[in-house]
C-alpha positions as CSV (number, residue, x, y, z in Angstrom):
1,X,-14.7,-6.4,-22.8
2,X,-13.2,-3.1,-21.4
3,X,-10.2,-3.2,-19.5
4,X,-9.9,-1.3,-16.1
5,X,-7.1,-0.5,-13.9
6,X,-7.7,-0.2,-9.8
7,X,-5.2,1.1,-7.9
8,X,-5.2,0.2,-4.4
9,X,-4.2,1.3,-1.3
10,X,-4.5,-0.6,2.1
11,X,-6.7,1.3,5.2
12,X,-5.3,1.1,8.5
13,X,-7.4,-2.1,9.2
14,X,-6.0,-3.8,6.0
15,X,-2.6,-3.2,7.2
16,X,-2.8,-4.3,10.3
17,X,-4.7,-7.4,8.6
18,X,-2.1,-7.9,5.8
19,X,-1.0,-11.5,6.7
20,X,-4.9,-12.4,5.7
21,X,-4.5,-10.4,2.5
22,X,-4.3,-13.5,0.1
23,X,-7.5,-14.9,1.8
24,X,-9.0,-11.5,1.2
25,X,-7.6,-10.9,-2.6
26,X,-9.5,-14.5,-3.6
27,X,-12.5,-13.5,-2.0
28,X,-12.1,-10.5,-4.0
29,X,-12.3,-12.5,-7.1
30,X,-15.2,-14.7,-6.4
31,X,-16.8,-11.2,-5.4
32,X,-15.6,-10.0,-9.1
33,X,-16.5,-12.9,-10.6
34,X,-20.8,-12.8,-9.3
35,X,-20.6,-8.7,-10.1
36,X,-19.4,-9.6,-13.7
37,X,-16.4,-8.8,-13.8
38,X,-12.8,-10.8,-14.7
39,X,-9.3,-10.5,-12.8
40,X,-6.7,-10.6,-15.3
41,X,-3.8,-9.8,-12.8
42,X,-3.2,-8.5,-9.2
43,X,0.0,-7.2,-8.4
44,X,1.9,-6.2,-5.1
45,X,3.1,-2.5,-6.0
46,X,6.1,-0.7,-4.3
47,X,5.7,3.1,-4.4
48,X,2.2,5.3,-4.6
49,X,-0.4,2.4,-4.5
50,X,-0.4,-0.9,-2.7
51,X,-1.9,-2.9,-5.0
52,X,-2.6,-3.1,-9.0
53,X,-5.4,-4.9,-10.1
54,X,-6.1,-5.6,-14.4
55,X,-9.6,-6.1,-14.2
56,X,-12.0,-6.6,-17.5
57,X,-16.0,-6.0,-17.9
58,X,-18.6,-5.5,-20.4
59,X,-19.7,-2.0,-18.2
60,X,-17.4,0.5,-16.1
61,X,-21.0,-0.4,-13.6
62,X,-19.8,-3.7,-12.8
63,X,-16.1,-2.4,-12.1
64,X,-17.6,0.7,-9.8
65,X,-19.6,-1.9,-8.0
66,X,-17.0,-4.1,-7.7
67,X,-14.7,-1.5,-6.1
68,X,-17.7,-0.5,-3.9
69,X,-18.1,-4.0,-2.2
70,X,-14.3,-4.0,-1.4
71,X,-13.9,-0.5,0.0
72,X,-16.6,-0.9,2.2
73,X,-15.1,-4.0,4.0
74,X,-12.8,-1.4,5.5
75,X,-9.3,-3.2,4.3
76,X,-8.9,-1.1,1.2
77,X,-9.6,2.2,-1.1
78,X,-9.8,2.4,-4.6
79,X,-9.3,4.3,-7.7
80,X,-10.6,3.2,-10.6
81,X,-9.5,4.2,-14.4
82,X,-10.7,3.0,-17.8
83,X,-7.9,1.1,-20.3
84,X,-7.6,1.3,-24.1
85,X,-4.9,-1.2,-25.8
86,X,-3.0,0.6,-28.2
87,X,-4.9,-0.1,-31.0
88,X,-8.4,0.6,-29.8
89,X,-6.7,4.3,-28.6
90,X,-5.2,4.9,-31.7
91,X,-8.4,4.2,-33.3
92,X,-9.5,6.6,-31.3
93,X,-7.2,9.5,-32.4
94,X,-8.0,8.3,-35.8
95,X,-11.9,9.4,-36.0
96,X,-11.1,12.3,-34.5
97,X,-12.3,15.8,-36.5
C-alpha cells in the first residue's frame, strides 16, 4: 500500500460549519473506506493547512478520487502528495545510475 499525505484547508462554508466537522471527518472515512482507500491518522494542524490526513491505497486513483468527493462538498480543499518510508526512498537513491 502507498502512503499519501492530504493537506487540508477549510472553505468558507467549512468554517462556518466547523462545529459539524467531526460528523463530516467520519463521513470522510466511510467515503475513504468504499473508494479504497485507509485513514491512518487525521490531525488538527496549526499553521499553513487546517487539517493533515495519513491516508494509504493500492493507487494514487483512489486517493485523487477520494479528495475529489470531499472538495466538492464545498467544506474543504485539498492537496495531495505521495509518501515513501525511509527505507522504500532510500531504496530509491540506491538504484539510481
Amino acid at each position: 500500500m502507498a502512503t499519501f499525505i492530504l493537506t487540508i484547508n477549510w472553505t468558507d462554508q467549512g468554517i462556518r460549519n466547523v462545529k459539524e466537522a467531526p460528523k463530516r471527518s467520519e463521513a470522510a472515512k466511510e467515503l475513504a473506506k468504499k473508494l479504497g482507500v485507509e485513514i491512518k491518522d487525521i490531525y488538527l494542524t496549526s499553521g499553513e493547512h487546517d487539517i493533515l490526513v495519513i491516508a494509504e491505497a493500492p493507487l494514487g486513483d483512489h486517493v485523487t478520487k477520494f479528495a475529489l468527493a470531499i472538495s466538492s462538498l464545498g467544506n474543504v480543499r485539498t492537496c495531495t502528495s505521495r509518501a515513501w518510508p525511509e527505507a522504500e526512498w532510500t531504496k530509491l537513491i540506491s538504484e539510481l545510475p
